[in-house]
C-alpha positions in Angstrom: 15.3 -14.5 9.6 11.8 -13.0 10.5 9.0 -14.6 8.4 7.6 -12.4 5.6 3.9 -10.4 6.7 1.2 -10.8 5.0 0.5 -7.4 2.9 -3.3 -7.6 2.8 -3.6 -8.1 6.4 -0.3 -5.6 7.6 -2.6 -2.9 7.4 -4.4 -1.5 11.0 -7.9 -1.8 9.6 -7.8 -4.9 8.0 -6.1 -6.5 10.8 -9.2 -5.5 12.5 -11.7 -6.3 10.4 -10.0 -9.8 10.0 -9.6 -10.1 14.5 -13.1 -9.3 14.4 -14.6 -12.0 11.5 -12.4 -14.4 13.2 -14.3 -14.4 16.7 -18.0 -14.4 14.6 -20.0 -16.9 12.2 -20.2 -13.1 10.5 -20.4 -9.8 10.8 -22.5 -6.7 9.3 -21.2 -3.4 8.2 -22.6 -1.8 10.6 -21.0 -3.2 13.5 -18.0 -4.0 11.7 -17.5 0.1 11.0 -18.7 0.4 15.1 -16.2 -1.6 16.1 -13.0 -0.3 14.2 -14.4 3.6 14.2 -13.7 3.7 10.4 -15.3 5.8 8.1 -18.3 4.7 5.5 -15.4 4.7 2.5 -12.5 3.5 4.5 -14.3 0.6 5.1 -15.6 -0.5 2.2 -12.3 0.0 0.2 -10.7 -2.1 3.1 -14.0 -5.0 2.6 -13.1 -5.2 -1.0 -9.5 -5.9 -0.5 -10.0 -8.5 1.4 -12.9 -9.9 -0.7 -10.8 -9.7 -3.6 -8.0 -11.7 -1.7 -10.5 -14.6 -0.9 -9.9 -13.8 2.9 -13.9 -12.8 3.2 -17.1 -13.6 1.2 -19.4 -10.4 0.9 -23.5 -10.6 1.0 -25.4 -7.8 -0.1 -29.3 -7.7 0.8 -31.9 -6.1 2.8 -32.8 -6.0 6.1 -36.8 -5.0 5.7 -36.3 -2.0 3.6 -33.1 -0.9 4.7 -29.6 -2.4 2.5 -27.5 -4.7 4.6 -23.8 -5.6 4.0 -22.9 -8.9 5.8 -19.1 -10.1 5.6 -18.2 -13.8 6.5 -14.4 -15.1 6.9 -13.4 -17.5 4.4 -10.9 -20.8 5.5 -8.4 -19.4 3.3 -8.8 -15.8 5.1 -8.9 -17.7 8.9 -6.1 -20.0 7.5 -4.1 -16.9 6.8 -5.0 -14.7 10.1 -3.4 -17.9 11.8 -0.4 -17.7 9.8 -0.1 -13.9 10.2 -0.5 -14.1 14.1 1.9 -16.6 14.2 4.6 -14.6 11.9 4.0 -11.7 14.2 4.6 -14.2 17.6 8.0 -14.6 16.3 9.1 -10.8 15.4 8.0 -10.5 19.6 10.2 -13.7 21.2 
């Protein structure tokens, strides 16, 4: 039997979002919606799913004047990226 995915993260821009927390101490919104290419909305619906999961704490402040988002993984969220890669290892042997 093939091991059950994870539904918050068996999504394309969560997945990235997730690959990309996972390789920094954190990440803005900025370069977060650079990297995946996704739109303003997309992303922040996406940020709030996973926020609301526990997989990534969310900071809101400023940068000077300007409003800066800055997302952090969690353990649980990099405990269960691990677990997803893993699942996913065994649907490809």
């Amino acid at each position: 039997m093939f091991p059950k995915l994870d539904p918050i993260l068996h999504s394309e821009l969560r997945l990235a979002v997730m690959s990309i927390l996972a390789g920094v101490d954190s990440a803005d919104f900025s370069y977060i919606k650079q990297q995946t290419g996704a739109t303003s909305g997309n992303l922040s619906v996406q940020i709030d799913k996973l926020s609301a999961a526990g997989y990534i704490t969310v900071e809101k402040g400023f940068k000077g004047k300007v409003p800066c988002t800055t997302c952090k993984i969690t353990k649980a969220g990099l405990d269960a990226f691990e677990n997803y890669v893993n699942s996913l290892k065994e649907y490809l042997i």
